[in-house]
N, C-alpha and C positions, 0 to 999 in steps of 0.2 A: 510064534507069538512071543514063546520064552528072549528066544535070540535077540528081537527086533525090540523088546525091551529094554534087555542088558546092553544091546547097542546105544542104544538113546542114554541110559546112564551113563555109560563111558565117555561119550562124548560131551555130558554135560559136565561130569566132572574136568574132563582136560581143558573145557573152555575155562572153567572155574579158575583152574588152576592158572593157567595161563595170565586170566584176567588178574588177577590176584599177584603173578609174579609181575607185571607188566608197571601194577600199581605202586607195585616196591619200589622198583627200577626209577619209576620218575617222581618218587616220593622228595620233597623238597629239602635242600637239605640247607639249616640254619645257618646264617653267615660267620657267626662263631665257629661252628663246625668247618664251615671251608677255611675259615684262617687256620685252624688248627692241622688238617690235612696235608693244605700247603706248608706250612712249618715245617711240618714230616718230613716231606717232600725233600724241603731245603738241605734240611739239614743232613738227612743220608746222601743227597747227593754232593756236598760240599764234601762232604766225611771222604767219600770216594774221586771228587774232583780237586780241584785248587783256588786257592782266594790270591784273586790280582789285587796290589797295592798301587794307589795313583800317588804319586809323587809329583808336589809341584815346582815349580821353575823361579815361579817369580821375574819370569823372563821381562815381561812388560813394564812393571815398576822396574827393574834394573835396566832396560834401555831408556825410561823417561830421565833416570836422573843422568844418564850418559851424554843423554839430549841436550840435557840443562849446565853439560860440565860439570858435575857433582862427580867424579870420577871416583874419589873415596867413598865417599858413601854407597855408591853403585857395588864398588869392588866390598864393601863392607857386611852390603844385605844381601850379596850373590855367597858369601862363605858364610854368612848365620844359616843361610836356607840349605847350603851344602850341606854342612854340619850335623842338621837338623835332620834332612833326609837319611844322610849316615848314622844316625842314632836311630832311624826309624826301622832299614834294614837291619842293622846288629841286635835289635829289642825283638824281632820276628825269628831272626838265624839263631837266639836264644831261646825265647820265652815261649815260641807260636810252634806245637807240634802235632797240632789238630790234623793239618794238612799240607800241601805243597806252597808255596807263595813266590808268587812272579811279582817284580814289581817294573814299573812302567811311569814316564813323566806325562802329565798332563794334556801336554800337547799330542798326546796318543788314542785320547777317548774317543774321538770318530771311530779311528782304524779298529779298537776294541770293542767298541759299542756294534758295528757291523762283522766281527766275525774275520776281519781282513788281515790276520794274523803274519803274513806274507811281508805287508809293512810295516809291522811291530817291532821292534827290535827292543828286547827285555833288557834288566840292568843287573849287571852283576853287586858283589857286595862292597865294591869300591866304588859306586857308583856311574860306572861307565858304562854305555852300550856294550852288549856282547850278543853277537849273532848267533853264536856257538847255543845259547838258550835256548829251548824249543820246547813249548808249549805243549805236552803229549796227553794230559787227560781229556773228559769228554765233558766237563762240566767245571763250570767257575760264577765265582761271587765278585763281585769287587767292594773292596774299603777303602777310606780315608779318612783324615781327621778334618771335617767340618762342622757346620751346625743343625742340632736336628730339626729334621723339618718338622710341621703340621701334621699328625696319624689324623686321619680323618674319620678312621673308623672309630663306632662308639664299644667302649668297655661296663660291662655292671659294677657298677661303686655299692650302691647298698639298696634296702627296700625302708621303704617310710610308710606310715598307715595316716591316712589323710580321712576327715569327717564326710560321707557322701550325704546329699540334701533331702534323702530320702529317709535318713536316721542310718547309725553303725557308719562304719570306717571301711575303708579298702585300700589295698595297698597295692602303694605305687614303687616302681622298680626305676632306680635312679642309675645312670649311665655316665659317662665320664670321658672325655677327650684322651688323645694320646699324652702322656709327659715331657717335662721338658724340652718343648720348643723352643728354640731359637738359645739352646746351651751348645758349649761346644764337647765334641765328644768324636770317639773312634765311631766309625759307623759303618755297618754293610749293609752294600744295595746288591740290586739284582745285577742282570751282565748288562741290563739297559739301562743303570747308573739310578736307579729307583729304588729308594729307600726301602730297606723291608719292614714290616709288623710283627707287633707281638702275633701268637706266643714267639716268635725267632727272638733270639736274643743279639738282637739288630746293632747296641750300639753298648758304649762304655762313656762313661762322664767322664774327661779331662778336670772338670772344674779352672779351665784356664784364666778364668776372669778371677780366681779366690788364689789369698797364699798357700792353700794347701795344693797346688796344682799337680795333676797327676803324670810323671814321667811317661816317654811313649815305651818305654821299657813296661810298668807298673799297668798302663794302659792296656797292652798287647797279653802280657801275662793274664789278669782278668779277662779279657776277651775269651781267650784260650780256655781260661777254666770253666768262664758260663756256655762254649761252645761244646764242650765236653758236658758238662753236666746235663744240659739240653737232647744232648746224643743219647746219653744212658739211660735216662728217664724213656725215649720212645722208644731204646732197640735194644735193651736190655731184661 
């Protein structure tokens, strides 16, 4: 009788246990928390990967004005964007020693966005194709300088205490869009060209529309440093 007691405890308790571990397991976990996770995520694995830089062309404004016979000006805004590119590698081959950085022109984003590395061919620091490049981590980010988009996700801004109609106050928890939409700024996306979220320290303001406008030199530096600091804080 002793036996078939202690039997019956045991197995009450293992179910217990069980149910109890099971409950953990698919305990919900708060969408704040998964952006935070994911951050983690990001960021140790860029630390151990490479961030691709997309570099554009300007190829199609520089054949329309070819079109038109604007010859100067074609040849004019094909060496501003040259230029521009070449300030953008030498400000990374300086400033950026987070990680490794491939850079790549625009017309390349399919072939990168799937993975098809084979037809990639990467740019050295003169900006020329070089085949000799070869892509050897297991993980990549991609940046560039556009505008940021729309976060969609919501933030806590602050709490407010509002009159309920039953008498006393309660207080309500007020939330906040992402920033700076539609400025221009350095930015990292994911390898599927998808902007990232906070907490990642996804982008840098340019401030290119203001006189104080930020070099891609000054731009890359800052990146570099909130991409370290982001690092330390989770893995240190």
């Amino acid at each position: 009788m002793n036996r078939i007691l202690l039997l019956l405890i045991l197995l009450f308790t293992t179910s217990t246990a069980y149910a109890q571990g099971v409950q953990t397991k698919g305990r919900k976990v708060s969408s704040r928390n998964q952006r935070i996770m994911l951050a983690k995520d990001q960021i140790k694995q860029l630390k151990e990967g490479a961030l691709f830089f997309r570099l554009k062309t300007r190829k199609n404004s520089i054949a329309a004005l070819r079109k038109m016979g604007k010859e100067k000006l074609a040849d004019k805004l094909e060496k501003r964007q040259s230029d521009y590119n070449l300030s953008i590698i030498s400000a990374f081959n300086t400033k950026f020693k987070f990680c490794p950085t491939y850079f790549f022109f625009s017309n390349d984003s399919t072939e990168i966005k799937e993975n098809d590395f084979d037809k990639v061919i990467f740019l050295n620091n003169r900006l020329l194709e070089d085949s000799t490049i070869k892509f050897t981590e297991q993980y990549f980010l991609i940046a560039d300088f556009a505008t940021i988009e729309q976060d969609t996700a919501k933030y806590f801004s602050y709490y407010s205490f509002e009159p309920r109609a039953i008498g006393g106050v309660m207080r309500i928890s007020n939330y906040h869009g992402g920033p700076n939409m539609g400025l221009g700024a350095l930015i990292v996306r994911s390898k599927n060209f998808i902007q990232l979220k906070r907490p990642f320290p996804y982008y840098v303001r340019t401030f290119d529309s203001l006189p104080i406008e930020r070099s891609p030199e000054k731009a890359v530096k800052r990146l570099n440093k909130k991409l370290y600091k982001f690092y330390y804080k989770e893995y240190n």
